[in-house]
C-alpha positions in Angstrom: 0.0 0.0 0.0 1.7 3.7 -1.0 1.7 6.1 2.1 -0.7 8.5 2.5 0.9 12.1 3.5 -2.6 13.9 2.4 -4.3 14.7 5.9 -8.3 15.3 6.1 -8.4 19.1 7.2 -11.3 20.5 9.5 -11.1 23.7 11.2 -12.9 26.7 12.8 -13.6 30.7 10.9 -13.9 33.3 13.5 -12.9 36.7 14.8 -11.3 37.0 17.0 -9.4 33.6 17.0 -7.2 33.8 19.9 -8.9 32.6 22.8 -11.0 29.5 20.3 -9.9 26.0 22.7 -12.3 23.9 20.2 -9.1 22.3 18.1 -7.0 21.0 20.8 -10.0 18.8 22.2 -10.5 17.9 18.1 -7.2 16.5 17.8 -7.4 15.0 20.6 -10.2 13.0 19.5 -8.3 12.5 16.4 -5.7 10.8 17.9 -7.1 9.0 19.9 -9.3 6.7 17.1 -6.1 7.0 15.0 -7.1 9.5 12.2 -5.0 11.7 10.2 -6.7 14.7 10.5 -6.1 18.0 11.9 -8.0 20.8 13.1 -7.3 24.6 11.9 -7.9 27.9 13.9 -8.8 30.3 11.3 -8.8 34.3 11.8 -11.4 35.0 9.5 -12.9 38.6 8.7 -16.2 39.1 7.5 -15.3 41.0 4.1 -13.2 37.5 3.7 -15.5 35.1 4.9 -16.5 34.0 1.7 -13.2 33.5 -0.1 -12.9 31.2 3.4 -15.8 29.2 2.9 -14.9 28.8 -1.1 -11.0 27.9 0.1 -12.5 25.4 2.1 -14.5 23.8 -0.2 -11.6 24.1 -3.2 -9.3 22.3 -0.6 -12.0 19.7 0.0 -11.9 19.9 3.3 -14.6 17.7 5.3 -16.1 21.0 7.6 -15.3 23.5 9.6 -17.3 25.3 12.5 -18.6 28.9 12.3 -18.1 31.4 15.4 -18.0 34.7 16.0 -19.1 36.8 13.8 -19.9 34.4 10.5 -23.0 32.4 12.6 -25.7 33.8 10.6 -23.4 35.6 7.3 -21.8 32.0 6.4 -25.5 30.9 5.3 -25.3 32.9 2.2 -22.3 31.3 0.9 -24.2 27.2 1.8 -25.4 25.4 -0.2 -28.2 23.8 2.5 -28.7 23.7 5.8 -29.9 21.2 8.4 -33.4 21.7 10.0 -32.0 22.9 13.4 -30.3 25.9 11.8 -33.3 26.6 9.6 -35.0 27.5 12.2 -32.3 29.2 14.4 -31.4 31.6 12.1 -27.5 30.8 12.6 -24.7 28.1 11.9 -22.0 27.0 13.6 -20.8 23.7 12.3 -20.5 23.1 8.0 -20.3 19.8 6.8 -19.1 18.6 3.2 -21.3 15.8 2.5 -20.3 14.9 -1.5 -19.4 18.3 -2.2 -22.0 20.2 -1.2 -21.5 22.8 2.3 -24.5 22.3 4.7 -24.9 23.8 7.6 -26.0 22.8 10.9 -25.8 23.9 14.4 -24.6 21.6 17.2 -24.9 24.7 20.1 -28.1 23.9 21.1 -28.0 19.9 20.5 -24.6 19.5 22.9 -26.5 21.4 25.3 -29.5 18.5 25.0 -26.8 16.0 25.0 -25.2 17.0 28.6 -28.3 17.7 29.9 -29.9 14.2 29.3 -27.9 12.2 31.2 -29.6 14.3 34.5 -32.9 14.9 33.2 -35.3 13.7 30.9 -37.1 16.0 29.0 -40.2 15.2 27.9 -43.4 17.4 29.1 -40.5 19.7 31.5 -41.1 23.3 32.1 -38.2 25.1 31.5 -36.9 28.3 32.1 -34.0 30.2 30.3 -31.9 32.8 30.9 -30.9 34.4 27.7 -32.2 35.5 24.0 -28.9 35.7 22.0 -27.3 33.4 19.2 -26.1 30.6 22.0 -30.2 31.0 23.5 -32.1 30.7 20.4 -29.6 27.5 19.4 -30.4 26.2 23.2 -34.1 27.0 23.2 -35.1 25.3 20.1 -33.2 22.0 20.5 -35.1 21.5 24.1 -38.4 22.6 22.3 -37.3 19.7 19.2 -36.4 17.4 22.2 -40.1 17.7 23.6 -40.0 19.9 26.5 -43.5 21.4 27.5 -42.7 25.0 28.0 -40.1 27.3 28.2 -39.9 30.4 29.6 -37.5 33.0 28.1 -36.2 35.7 31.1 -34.2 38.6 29.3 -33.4 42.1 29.6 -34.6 43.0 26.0 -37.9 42.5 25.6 -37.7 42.6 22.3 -35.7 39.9 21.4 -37.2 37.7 24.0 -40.4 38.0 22.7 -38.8 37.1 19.6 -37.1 34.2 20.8 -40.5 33.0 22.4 -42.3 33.5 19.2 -39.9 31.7 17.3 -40.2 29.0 19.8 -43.9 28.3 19.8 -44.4 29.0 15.4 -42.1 26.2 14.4 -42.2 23.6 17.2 -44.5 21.9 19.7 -43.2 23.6 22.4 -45.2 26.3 24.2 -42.8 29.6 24.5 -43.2 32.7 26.4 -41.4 36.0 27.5 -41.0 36.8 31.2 -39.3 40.3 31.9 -36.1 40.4 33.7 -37.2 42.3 37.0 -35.2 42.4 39.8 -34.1 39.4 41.8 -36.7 37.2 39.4 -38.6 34.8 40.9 -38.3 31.6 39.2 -41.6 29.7 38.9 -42.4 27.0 41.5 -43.2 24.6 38.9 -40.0 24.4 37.0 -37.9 21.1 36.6 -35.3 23.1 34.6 -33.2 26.5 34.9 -30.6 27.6 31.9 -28.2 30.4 32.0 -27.3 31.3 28.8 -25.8 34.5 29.1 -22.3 35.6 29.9 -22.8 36.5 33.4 -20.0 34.6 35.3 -18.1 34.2 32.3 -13.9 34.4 33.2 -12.7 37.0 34.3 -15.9 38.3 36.4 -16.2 35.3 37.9 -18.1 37.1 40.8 -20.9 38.0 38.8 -24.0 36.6 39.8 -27.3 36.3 37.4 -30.3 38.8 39.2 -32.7 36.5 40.8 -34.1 35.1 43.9 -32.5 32.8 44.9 -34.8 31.4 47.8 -36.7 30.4 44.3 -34.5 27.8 43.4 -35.5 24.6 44.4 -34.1 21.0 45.1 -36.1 19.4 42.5 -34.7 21.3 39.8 -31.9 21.1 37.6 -29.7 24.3 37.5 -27.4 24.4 34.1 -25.2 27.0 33.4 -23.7 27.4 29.6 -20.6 29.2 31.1 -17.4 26.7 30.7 -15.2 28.7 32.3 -14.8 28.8 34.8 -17.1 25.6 34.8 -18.0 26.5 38.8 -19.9 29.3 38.5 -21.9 31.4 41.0 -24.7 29.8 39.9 -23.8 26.5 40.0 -22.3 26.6 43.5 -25.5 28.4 44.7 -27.5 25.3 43.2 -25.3 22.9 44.9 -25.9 24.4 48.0 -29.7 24.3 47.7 -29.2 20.3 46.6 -30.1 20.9 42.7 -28.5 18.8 40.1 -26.6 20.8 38.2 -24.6 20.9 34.7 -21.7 22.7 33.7 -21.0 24.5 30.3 -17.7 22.1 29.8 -19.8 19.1 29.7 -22.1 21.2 26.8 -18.5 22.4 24.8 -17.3 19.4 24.8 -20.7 17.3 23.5 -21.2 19.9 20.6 -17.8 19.6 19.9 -18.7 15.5 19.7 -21.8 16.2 17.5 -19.6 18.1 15.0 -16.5 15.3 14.9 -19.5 12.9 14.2 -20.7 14.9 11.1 -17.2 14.9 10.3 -15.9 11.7 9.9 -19.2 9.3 11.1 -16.9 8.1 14.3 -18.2 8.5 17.7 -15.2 10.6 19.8 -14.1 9.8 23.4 -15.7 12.0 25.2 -13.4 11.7 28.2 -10.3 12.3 26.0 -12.4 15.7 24.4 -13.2 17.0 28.6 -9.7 15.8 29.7 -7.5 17.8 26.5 -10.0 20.8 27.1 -9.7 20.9 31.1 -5.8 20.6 30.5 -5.6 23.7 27.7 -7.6 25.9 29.9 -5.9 25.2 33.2 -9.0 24.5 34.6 -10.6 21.8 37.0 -14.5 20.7 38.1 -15.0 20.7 41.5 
């Protein structure tokens, strides 16, 4: 058999780059099931965005994932897009399946992912913190998945009402807009509570969402999209009321998975993907 010195390339189109962890967790996958592939940080503007995606597709490369700011310009330049990101608006993971870019969005799906294993979701009432790109992604998978209701809390009414609206017209999930008052009072009746905002994100790590928090209950399940620092207030406040709670690694890391399945049709390690992640960042789950 010749040698093969042609590796499979997959990589990630943003702005700003720097910071993106995504591609050492990749690799790590890679390596781990033996595949000659690598994973390329890209520092992508949007005037060059679509010289990127047509590079891509020139070079063959089998995907690449979508960040900051090219979520919802990138669609233009697809050729299709997967039913999730249809409805979302936005794109964060492109797949080259026979030639042809589709787009899909794993944000919302690794969130489902992590969250399963604590909660099953079927008929819950849900409520959300949150109506940005990494909301709208999170919102509509748990609608897909089958949740009851969700609740959207946010500061702008306007684009929670949109978010609730979107919600309820294209799935079976009941949606509605609570405003963000001060110290909000999180229904009785809720099995599930989502921060999907950056409050608490590294390095305010001392920021703490405005609620209540008498109004968090031990029968709920408190997630928190914020991966780092992966112990946020939030979390620890949960803990302390006895509430299962979920992390934002565990939700990089399984939309990370989603994306290496579309990828090469291989199911990743998802200890190796947490472990290379945890190590890059320096960081560790209490």
């Amino acid at each position: 058999m010749p040698k093969n010195f042609l590796s499979e390339l997959t990589g990630s189109f943003a702005t700003p780059a720097l910071e993106n962890p995504t591609g050492v967790m990749m690799e790590a996958a890679y390596r781990d099931l033996g595949l000659d592939w690598r994973y390329i940080n890209c520092e992508i503007q949007p005037d060059d965005l679509k010289n990127a995606v047509l590079g891509a597709k020139a070079m063959n490369w089998r995907g690449f994932n979508c960040s900051i700011p090219h979520k919802v310009s990138v669609i233009s330049h697809l050729d299709d897009l997967g039913e999730s990101a249809r409805i979302i608006g936005a794109v964060n993971t492109v797949v080259n399946r026979d030639g042809k870019l589709i787009g899909e969005n794993t944000d919302g799906r690794g969130f489902v992912e992590s969250v399963k294993s604590s909660l099953e979701l079927i008929k819950k009432r849900v409520v959300l913190f949150g109506a940005g790109g990494a909301a709208r992604a999170v919102a509509v998978e748990l609608a897909l998945a089958g949740v009851a209701n969700i609740i959207i809390v946010n500061r702008n009414q306007e684009r929670g009402e949109e978010l609730a609206k979107l919600v309820a017209d294209n799935t079976s999930a009941g949606a509605e807009y609570h405003a963000w008052t001060k110290q909000y009072q999180i229904p009785a009746e809720t099995d599930l509570v989502i921060n999907v905002t950056s409050i608490g994100l590294f390095p305010n790590v001392d920021a703490e969402l405005d609620i209540d928090t008498d109004f968090i209950k031990s029968s709920m399940v408190v997630a928190d999209g914020i991966f780092n620092p992966p112990e946020t207030r939030l979390i620890q406040t949960a803990k302390t009321k006895g509430c299962t709670t979920v992390n934002g690694l565990g939700m990089l890391v399984q939309q990370g998975a989603i994306a290496f399945e579309y990828w090469t049709e291989k199911t990743p390690s998802i200890e190796v993907m947490k472990a290379a992640l945890s190590d890059a960042l320096d960081i560790t789950e209490k």
